[in-house]
PDB file as gemmi writes it, atoms N, CA and C in Angstrom:
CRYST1    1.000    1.000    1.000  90.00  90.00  90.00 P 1                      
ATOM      1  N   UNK A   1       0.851  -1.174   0.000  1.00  0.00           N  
ATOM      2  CA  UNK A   1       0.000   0.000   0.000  1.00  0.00           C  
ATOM      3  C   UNK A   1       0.900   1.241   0.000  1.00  0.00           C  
ATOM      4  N   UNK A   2       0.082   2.347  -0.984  1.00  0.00           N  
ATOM      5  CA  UNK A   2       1.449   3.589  -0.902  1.00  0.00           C  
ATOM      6  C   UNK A   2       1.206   4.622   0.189  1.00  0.00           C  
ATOM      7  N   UNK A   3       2.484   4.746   0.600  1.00  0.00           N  
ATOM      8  CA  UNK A   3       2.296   5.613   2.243  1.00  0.00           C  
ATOM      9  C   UNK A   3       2.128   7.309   1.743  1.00  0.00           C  
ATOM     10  N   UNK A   4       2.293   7.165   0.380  1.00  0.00           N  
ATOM     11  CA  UNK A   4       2.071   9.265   0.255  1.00  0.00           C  
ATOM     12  C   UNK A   4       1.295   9.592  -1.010  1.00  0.00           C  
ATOM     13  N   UNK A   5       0.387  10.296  -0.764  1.00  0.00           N  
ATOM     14  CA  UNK A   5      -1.090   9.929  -1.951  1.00  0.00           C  
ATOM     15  C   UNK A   5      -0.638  11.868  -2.228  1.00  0.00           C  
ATOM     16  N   UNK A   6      -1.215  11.862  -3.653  1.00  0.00           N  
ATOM     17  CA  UNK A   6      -1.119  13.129  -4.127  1.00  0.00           C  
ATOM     18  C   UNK A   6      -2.681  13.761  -3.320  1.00  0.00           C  
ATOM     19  N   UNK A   7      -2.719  15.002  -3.697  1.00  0.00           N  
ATOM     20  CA  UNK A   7      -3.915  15.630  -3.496  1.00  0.00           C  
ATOM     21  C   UNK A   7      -5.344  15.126  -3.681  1.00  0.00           C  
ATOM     22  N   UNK A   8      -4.773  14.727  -5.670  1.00  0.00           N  
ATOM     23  CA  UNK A   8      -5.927  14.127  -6.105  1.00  0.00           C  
ATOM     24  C   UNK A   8      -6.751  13.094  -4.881  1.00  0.00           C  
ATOM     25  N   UNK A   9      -5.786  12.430  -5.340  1.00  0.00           N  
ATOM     26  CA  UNK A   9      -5.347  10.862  -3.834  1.00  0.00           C  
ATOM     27  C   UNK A   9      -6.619  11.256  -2.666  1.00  0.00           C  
ATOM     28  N   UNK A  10      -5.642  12.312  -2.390  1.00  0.00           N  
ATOM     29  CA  UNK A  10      -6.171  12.353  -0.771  1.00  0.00           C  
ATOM     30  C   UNK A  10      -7.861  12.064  -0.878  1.00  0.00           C  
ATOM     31  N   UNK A  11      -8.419  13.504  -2.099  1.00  0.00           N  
ATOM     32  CA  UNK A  11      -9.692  14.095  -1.789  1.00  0.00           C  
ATOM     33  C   UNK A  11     -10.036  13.143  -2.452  1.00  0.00           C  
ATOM     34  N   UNK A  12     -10.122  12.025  -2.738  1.00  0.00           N  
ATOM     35  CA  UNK A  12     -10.847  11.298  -3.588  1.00  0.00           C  
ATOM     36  C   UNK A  12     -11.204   9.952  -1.658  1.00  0.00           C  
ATOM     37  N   UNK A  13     -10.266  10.164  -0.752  1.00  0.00           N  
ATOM     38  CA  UNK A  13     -10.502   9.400   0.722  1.00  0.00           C  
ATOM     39  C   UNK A  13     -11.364  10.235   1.236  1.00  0.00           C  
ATOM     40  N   UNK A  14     -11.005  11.222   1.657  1.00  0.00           N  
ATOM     41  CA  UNK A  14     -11.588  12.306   2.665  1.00  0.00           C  
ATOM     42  C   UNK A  14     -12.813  12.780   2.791  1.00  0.00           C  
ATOM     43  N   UNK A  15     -13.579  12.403   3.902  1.00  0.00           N  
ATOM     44  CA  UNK A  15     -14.792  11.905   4.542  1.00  0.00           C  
ATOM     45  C   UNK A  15     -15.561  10.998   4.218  1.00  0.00           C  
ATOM     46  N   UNK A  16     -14.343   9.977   3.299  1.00  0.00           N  
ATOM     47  CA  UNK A  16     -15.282   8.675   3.483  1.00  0.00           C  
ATOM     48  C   UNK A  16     -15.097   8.245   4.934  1.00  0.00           C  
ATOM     49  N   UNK A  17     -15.855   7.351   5.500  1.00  0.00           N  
ATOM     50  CA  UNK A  17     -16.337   7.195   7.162  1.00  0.00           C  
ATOM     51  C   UNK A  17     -14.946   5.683   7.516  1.00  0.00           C  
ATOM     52  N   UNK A  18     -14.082   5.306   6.617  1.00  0.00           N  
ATOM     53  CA  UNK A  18     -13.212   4.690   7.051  1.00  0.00           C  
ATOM     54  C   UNK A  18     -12.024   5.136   7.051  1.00  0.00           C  
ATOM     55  N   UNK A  19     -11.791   6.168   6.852  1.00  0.00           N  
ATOM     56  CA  UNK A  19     -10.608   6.969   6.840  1.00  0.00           C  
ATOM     57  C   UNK A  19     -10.823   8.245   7.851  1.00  0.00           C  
ATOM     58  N   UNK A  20      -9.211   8.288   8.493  1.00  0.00           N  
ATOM     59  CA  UNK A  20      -9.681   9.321   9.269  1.00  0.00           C  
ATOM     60  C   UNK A  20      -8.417  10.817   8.722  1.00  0.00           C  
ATOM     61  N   UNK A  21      -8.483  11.718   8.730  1.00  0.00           N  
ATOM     62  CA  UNK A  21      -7.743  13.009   8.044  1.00  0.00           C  
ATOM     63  C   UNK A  21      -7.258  13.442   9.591  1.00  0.00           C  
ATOM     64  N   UNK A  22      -5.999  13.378   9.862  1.00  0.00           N  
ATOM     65  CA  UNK A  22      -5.339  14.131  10.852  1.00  0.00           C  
ATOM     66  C   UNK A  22      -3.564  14.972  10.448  1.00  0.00           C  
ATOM     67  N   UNK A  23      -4.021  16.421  11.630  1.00  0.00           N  
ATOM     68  CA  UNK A  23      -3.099  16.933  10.997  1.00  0.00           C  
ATOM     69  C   UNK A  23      -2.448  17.180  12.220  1.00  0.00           C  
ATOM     70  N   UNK A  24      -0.834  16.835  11.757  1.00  0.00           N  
ATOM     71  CA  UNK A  24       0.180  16.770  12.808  1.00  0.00           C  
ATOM     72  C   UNK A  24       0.792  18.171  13.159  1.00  0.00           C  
ATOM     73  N   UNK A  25       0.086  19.429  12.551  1.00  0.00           N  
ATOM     74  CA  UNK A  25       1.318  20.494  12.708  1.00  0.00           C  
ATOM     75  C   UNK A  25       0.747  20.905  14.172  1.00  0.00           C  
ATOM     76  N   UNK A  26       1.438  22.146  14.456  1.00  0.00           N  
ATOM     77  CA  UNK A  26       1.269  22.605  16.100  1.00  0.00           C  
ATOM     78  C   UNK A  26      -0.268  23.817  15.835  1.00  0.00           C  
ATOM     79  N   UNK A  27      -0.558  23.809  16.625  1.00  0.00           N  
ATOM     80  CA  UNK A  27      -1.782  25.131  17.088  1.00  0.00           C  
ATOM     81  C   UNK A  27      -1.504  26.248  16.460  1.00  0.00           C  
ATOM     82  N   UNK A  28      -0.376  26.566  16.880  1.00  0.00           N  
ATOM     83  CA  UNK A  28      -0.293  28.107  16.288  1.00  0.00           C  
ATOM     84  C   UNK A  28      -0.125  27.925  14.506  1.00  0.00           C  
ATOM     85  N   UNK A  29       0.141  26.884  13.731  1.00  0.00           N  
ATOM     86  CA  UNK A  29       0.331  27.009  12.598  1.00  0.00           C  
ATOM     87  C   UNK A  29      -1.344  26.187  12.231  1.00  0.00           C  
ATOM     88  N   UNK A  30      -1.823  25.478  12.780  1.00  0.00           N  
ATOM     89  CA  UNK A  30      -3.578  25.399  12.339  1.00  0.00           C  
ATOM     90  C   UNK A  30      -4.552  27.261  12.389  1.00  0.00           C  
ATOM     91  N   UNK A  31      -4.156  27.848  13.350  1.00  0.00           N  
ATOM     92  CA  UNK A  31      -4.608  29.046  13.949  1.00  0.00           C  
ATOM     93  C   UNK A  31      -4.252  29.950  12.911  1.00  0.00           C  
ATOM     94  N   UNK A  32      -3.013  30.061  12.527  1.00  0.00           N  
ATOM     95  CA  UNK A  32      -2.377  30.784  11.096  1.00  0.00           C  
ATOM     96  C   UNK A  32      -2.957  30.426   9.651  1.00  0.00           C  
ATOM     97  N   UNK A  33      -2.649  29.151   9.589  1.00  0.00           N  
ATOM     98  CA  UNK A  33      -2.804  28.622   7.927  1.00  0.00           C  
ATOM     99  C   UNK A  33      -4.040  28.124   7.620  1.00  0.00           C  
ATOM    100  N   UNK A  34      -4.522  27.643   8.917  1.00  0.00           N  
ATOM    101  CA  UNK A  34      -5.937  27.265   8.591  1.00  0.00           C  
ATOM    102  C   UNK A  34      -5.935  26.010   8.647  1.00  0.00           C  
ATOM    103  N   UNK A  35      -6.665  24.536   8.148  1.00  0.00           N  
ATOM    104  CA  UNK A  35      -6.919  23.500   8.126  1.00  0.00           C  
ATOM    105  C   UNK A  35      -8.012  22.709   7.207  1.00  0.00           C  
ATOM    106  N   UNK A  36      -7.477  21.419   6.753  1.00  0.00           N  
ATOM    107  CA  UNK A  36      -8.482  20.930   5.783  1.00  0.00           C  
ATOM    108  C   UNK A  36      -9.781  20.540   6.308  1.00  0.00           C  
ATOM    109  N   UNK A  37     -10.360  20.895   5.932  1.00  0.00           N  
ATOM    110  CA  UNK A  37     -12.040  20.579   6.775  1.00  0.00           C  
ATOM    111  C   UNK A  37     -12.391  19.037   6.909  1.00  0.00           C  
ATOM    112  N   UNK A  38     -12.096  18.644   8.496  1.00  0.00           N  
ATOM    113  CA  UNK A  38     -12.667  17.402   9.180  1.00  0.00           C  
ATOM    114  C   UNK A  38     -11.730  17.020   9.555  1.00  0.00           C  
ATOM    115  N   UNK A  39     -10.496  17.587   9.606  1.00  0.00           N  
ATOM    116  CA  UNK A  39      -9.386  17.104  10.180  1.00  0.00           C  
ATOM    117  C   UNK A  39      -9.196  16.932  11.109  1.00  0.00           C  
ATOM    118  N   UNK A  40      -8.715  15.756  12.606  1.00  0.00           N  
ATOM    119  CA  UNK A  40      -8.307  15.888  13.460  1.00  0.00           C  
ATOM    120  C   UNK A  40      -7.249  16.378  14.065  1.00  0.00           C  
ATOM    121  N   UNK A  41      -7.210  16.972  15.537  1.00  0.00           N  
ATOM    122  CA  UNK A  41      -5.979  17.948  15.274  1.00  0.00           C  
ATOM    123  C   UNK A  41      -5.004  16.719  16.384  1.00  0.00           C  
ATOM    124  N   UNK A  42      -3.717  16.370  16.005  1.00  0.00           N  
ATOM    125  CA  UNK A  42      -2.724  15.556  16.780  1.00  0.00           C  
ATOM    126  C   UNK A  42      -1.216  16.118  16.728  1.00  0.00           C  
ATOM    127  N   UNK A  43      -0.781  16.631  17.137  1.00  0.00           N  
ATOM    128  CA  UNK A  43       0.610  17.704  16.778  1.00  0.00           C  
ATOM    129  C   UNK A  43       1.742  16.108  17.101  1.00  0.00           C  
ATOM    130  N   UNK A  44       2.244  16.528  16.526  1.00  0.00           N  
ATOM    131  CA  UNK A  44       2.966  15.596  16.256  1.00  0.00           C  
ATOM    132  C   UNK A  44       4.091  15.431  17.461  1.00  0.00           C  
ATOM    133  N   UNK A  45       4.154  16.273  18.205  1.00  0.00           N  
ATOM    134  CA  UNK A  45       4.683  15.841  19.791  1.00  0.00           C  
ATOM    135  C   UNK A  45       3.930  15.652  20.577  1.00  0.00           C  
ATOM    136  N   UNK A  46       3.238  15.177  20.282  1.00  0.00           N  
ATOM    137  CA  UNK A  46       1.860  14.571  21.016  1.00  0.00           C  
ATOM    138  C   UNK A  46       1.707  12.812  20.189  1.00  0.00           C  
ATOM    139  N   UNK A  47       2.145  12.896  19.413  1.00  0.00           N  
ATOM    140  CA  UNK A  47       1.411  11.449  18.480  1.00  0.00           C  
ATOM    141  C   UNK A  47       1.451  10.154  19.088  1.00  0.00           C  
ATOM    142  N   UNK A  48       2.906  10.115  19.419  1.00  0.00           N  
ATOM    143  CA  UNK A  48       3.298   8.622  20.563  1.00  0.00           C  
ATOM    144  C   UNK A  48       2.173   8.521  21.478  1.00  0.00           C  
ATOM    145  N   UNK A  49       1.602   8.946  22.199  1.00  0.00           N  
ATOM    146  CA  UNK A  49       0.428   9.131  23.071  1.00  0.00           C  
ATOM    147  C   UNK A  49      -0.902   8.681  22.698  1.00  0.00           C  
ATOM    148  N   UNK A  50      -0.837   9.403  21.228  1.00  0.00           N  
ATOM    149  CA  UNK A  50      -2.109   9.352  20.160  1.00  0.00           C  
ATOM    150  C   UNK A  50      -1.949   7.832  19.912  1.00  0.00           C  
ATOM    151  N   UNK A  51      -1.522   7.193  19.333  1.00  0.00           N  
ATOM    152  CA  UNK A  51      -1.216   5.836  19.115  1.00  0.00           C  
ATOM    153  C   UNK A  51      -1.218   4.829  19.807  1.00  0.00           C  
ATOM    154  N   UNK A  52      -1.002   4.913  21.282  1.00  0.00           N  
ATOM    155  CA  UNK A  52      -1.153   3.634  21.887  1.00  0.00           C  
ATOM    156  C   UNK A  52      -2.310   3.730  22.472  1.00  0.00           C  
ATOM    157  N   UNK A  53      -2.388   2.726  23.301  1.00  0.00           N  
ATOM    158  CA  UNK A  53      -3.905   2.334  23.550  1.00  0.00           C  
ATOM    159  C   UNK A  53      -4.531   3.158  24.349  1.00  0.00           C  
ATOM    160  N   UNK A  54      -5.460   3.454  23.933  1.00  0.00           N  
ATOM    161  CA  UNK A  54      -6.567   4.794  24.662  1.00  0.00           C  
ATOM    162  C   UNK A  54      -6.572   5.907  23.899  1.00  0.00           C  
ATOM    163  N   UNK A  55      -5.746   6.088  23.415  1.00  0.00           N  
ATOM    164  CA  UNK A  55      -5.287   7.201  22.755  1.00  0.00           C  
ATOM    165  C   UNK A  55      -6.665   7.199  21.255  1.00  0.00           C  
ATOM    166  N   UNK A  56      -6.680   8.235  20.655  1.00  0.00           N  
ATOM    167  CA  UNK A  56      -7.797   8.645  19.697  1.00  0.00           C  
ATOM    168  C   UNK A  56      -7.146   7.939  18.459  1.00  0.00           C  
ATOM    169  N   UNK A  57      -5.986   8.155  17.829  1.00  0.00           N  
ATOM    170  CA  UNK A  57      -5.921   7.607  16.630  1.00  0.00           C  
ATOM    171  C   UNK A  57      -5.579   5.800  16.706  1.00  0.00           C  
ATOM    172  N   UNK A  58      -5.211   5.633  17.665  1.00  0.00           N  
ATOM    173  CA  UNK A  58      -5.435   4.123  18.071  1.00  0.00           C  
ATOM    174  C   UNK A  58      -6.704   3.490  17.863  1.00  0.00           C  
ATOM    175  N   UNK A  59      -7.296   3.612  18.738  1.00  0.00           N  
ATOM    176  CA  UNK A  59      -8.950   3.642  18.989  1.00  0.00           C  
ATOM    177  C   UNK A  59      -9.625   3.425  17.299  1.00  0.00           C  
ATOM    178  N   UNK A  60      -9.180   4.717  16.545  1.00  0.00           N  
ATOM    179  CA  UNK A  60      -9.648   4.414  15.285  1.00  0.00           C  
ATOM    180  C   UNK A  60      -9.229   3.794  14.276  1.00  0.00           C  
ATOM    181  N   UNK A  61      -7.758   3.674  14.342  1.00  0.00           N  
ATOM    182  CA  UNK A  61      -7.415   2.816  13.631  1.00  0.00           C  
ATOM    183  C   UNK A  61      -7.781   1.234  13.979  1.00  0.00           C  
ATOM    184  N   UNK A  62      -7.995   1.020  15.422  1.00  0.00           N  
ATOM    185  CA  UNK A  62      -8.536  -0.402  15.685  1.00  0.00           C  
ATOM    186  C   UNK A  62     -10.000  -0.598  15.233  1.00  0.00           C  
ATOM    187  N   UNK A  63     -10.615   0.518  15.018  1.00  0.00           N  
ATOM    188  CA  UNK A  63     -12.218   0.030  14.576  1.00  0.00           C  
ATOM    189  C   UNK A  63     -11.920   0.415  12.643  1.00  0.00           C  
ATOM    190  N   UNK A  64     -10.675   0.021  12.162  1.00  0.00           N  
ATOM    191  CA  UNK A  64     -10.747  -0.344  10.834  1.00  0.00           C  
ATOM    192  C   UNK A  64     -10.516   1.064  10.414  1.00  0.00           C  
ATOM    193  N   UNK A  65     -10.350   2.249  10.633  1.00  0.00           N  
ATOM    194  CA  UNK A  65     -10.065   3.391  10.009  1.00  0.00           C  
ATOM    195  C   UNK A  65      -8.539   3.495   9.547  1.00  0.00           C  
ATOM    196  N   UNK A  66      -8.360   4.106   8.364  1.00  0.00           N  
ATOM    197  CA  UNK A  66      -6.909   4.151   7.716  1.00  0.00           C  
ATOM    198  C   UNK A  66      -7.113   5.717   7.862  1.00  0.00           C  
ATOM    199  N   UNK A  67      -5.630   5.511   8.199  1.00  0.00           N  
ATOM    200  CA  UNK A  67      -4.769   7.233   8.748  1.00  0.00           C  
ATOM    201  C   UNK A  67      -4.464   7.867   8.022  1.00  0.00           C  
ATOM    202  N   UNK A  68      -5.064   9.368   7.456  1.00  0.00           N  
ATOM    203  CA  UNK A  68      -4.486  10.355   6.468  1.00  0.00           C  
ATOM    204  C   UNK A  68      -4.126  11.439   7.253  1.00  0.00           C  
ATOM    205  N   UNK A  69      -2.780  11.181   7.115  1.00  0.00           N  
ATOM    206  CA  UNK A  69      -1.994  12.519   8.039  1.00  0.00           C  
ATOM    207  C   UNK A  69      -1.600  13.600   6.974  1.00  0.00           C  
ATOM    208  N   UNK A  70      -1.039  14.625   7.321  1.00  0.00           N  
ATOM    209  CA  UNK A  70      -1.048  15.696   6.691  1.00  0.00           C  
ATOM    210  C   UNK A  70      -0.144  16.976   7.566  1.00  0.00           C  
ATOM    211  N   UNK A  71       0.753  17.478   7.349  1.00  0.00           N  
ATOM    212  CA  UNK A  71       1.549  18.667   7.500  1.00  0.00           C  
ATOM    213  C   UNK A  71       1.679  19.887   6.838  1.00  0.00           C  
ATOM    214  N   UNK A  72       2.471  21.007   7.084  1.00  0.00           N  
ATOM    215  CA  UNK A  72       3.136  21.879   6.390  1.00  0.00           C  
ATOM    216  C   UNK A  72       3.331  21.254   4.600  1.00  0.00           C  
ATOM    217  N   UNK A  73       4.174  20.732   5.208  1.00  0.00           N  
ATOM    218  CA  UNK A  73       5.117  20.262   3.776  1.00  0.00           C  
ATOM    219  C   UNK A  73       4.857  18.741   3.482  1.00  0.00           C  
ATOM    220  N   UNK A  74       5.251  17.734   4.205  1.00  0.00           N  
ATOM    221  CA  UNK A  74       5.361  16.240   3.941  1.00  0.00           C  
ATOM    222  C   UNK A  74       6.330  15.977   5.233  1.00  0.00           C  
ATOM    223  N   UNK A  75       7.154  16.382   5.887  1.00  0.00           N  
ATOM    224  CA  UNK A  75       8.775  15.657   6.394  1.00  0.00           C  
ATOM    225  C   UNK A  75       7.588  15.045   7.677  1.00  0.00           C  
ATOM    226  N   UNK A  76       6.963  16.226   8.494  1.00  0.00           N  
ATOM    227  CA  UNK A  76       6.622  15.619   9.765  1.00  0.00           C  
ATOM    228  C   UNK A  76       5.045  14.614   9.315  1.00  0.00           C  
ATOM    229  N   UNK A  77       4.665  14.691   8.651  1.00  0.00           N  
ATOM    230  CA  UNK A  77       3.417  14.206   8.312  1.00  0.00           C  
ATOM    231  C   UNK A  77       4.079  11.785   7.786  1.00  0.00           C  
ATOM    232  N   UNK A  78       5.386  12.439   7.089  1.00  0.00           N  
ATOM    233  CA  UNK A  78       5.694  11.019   6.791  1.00  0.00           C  
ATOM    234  C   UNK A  78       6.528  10.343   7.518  1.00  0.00           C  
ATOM    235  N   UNK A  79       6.781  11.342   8.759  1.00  0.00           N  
ATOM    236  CA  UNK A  79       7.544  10.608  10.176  1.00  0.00           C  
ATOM    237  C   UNK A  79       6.135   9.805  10.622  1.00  0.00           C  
ATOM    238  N   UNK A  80       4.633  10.890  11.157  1.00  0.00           N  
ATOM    239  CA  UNK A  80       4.018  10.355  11.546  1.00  0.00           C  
ATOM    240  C   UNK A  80       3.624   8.934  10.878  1.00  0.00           C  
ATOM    241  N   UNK A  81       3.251   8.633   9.446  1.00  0.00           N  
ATOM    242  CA  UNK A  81       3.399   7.505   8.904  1.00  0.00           C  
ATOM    243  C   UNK A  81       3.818   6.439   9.076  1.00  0.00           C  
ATOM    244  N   UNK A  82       5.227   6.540   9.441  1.00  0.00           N  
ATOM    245  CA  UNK A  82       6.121   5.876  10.095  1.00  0.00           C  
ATOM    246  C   UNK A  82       6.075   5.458  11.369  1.00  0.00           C  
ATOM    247  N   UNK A  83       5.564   6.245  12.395  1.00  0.00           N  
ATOM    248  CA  UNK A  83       4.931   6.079  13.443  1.00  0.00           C  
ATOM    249  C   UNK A  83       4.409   4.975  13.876  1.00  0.00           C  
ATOM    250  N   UNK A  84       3.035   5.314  12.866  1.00  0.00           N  
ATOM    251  CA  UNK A  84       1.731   4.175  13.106  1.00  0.00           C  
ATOM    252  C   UNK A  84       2.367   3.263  12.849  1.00  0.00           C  
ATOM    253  N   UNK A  85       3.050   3.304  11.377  1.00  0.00           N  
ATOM    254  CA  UNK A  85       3.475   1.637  10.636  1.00  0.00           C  
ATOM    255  C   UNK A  85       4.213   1.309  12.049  1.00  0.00           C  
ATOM    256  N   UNK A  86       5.061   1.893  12.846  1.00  0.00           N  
ATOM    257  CA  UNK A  86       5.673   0.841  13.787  1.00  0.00           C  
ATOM    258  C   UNK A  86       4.630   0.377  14.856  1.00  0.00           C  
ATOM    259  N   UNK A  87       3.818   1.369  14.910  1.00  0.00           N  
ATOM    260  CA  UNK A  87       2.741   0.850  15.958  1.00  0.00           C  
ATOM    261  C   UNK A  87       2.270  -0.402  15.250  1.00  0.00           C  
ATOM    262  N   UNK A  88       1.994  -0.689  14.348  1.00  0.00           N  
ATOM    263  CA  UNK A  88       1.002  -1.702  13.907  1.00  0.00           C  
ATOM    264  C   UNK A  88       0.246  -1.071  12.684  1.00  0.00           C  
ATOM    265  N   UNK A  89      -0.087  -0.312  12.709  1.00  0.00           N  
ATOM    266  CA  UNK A  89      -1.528   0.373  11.777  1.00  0.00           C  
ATOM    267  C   UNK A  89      -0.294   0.169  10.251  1.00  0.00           C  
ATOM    268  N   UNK A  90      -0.871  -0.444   9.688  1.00  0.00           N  
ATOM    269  CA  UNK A  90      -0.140  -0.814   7.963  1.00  0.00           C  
ATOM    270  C   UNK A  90      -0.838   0.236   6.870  1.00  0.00           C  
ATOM    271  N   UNK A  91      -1.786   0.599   6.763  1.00  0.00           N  
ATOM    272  CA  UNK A  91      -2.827   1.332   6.647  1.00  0.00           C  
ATOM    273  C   UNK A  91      -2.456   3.180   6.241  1.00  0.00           C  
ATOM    274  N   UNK A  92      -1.361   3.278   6.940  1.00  0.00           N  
ATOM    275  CA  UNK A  92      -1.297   4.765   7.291  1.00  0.00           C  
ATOM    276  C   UNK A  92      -0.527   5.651   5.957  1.00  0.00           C  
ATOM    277  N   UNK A  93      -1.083   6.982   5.705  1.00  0.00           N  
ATOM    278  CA  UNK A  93      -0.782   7.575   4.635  1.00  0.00           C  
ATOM    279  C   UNK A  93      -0.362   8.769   5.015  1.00  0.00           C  
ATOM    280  N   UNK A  94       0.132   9.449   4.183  1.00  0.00           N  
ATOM    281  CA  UNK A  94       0.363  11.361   4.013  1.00  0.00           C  
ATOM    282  C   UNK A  94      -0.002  11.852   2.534  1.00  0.00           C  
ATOM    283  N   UNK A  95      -0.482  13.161   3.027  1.00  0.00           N  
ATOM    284  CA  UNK A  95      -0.678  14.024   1.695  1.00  0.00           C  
ATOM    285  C   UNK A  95       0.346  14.477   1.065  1.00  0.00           C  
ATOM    286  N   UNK A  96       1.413  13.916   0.129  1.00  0.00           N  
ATOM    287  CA  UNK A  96       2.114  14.409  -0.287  1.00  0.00           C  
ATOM    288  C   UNK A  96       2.403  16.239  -0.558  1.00  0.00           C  
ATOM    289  N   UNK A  97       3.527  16.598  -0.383  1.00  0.00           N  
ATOM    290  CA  UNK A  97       3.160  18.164  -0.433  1.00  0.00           C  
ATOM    291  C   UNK A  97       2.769  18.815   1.067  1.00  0.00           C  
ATOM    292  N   UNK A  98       1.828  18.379   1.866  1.00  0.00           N  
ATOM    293  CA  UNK A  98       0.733  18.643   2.997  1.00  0.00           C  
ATOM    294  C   UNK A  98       0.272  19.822   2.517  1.00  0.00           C  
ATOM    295  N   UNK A  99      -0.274  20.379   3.419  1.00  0.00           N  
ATOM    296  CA  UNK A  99      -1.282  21.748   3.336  1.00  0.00           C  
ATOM    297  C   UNK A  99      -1.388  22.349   2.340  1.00  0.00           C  
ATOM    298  N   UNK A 100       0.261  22.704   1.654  1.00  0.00           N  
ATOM    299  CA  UNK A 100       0.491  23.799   0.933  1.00  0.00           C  
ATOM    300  C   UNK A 100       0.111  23.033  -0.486  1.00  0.00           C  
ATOM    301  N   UNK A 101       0.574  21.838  -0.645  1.00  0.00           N  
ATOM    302  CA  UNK A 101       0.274  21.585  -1.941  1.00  0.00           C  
ATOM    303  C   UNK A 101      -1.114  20.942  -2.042  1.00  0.00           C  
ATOM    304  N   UNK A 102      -2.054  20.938  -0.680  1.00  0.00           N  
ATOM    305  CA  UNK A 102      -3.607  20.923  -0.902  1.00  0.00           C  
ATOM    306  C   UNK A 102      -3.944  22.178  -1.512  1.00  0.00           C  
ATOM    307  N   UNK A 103      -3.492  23.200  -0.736  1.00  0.00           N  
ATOM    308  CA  UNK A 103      -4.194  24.962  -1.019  1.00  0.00           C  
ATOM    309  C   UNK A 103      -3.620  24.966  -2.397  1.00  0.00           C  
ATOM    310  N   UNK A 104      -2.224  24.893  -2.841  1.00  0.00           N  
ATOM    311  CA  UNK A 104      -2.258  25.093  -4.178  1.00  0.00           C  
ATOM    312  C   UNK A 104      -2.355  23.832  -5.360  1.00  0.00           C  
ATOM    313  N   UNK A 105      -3.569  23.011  -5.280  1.00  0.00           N  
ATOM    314  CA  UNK A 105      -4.368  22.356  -5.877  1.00  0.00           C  
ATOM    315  C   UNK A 105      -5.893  22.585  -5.884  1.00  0.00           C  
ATOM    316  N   UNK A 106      -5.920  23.406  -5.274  1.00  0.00           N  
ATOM    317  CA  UNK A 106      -7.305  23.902  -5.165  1.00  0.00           C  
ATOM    318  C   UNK A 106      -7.963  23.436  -3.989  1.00  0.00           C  
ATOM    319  N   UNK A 107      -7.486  22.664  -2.960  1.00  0.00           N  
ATOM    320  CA  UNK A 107      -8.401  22.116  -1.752  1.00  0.00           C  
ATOM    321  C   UNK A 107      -8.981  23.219  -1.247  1.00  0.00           C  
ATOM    322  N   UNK A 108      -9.938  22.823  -0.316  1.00  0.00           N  
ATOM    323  CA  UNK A 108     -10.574  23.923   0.802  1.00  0.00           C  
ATOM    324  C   UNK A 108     -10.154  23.539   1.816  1.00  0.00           C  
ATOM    325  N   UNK A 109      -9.557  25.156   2.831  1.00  0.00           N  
ATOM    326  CA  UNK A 109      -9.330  25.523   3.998  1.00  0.00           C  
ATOM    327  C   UNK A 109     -10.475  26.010   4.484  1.00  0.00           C  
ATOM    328  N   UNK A 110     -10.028  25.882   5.820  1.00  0.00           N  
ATOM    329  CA  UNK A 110     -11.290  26.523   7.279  1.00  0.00           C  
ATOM    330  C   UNK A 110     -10.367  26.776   8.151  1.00  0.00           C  
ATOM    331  N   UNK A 111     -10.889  28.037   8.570  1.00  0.00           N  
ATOM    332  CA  UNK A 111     -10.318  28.919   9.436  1.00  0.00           C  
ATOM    333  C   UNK A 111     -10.129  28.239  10.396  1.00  0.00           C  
ATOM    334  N   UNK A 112      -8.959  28.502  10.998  1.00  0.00           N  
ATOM    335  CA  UNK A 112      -9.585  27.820  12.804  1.00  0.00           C  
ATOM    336  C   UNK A 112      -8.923  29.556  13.345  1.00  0.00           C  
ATOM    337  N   UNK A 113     -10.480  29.031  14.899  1.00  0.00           N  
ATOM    338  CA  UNK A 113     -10.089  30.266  15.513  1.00  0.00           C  
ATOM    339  C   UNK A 113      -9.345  29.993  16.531  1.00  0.00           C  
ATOM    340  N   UNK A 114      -8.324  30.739  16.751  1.00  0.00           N  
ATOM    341  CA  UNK A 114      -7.623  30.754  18.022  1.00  0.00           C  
ATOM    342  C   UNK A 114      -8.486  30.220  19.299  1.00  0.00           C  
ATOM    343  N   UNK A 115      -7.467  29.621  20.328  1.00  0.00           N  
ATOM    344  CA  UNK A 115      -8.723  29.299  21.572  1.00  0.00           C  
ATOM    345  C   UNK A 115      -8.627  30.103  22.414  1.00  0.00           C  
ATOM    346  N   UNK A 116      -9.042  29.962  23.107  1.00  0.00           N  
ATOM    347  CA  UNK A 116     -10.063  31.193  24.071  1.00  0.00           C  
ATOM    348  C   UNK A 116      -9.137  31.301  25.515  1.00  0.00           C  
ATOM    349  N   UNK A 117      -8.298  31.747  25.894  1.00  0.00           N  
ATOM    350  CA  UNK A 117      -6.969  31.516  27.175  1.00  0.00           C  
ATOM    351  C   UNK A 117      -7.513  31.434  28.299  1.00  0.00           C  
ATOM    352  N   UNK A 118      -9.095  32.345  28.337  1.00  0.00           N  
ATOM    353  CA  UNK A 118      -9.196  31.646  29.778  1.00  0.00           C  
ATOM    354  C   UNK A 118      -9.703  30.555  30.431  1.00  0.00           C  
TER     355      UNK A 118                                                      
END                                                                             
């Protein structure tokens, strides 16, 4: 199975109900650049956590969901890849490019709003 799907790729998965779209960058760059709509948010110093048991992308990858991660660029999005594959999950993908080469393929962004500090 190929671990890095073009754009096309991606949007041809994304919100079908067995795939799940998560994006590894940090807060302040979802808050800035925005995000692909339905994405889960997992920063990628957080992921080890995310992955084992209890954890959210665990959880879904055990009820049969395949992992579409997604970054800035590709580097941290196809570490996370790498990740899962060692966890177990065989399944797991990246958006080649990430964000930037969604936005300049034409994908749709959604704002995210900053959170609220108090």
């Amino acid at each position: 199975m190929r671990r890095e799907l073009s754009c096309a790729e991606a949007r041809a998965l994304i919100g079908r109900p067995d795939v799940l779209l998560v994006d590894v960058r940090d807060t302040a760059e979802r808050e800035r650049d925005g995000a692909i709509p339905g994405a889960v948010h997992a920063p990628i110093a957080l992921l080890a956590a995310q992955l084992r048991p209890g954890g959210t992308l665990h959880e879904a990858a055990m009820n049969g969901r395949r992992l579409l991660f997604y970054c800035a660029g590709g580097p941290r999005s196809a570490r996370a890849v790498e990740a899962a594959t060692a966890t177990g999950f065989t399944g797991a993908c990246h958006i080649e490019g990430g964000i930037r080469a969604w936005y300049n393929n034409g994908g749709r962004i959604e704002r995210i709003e900053p959170a609220d500090p108090s």
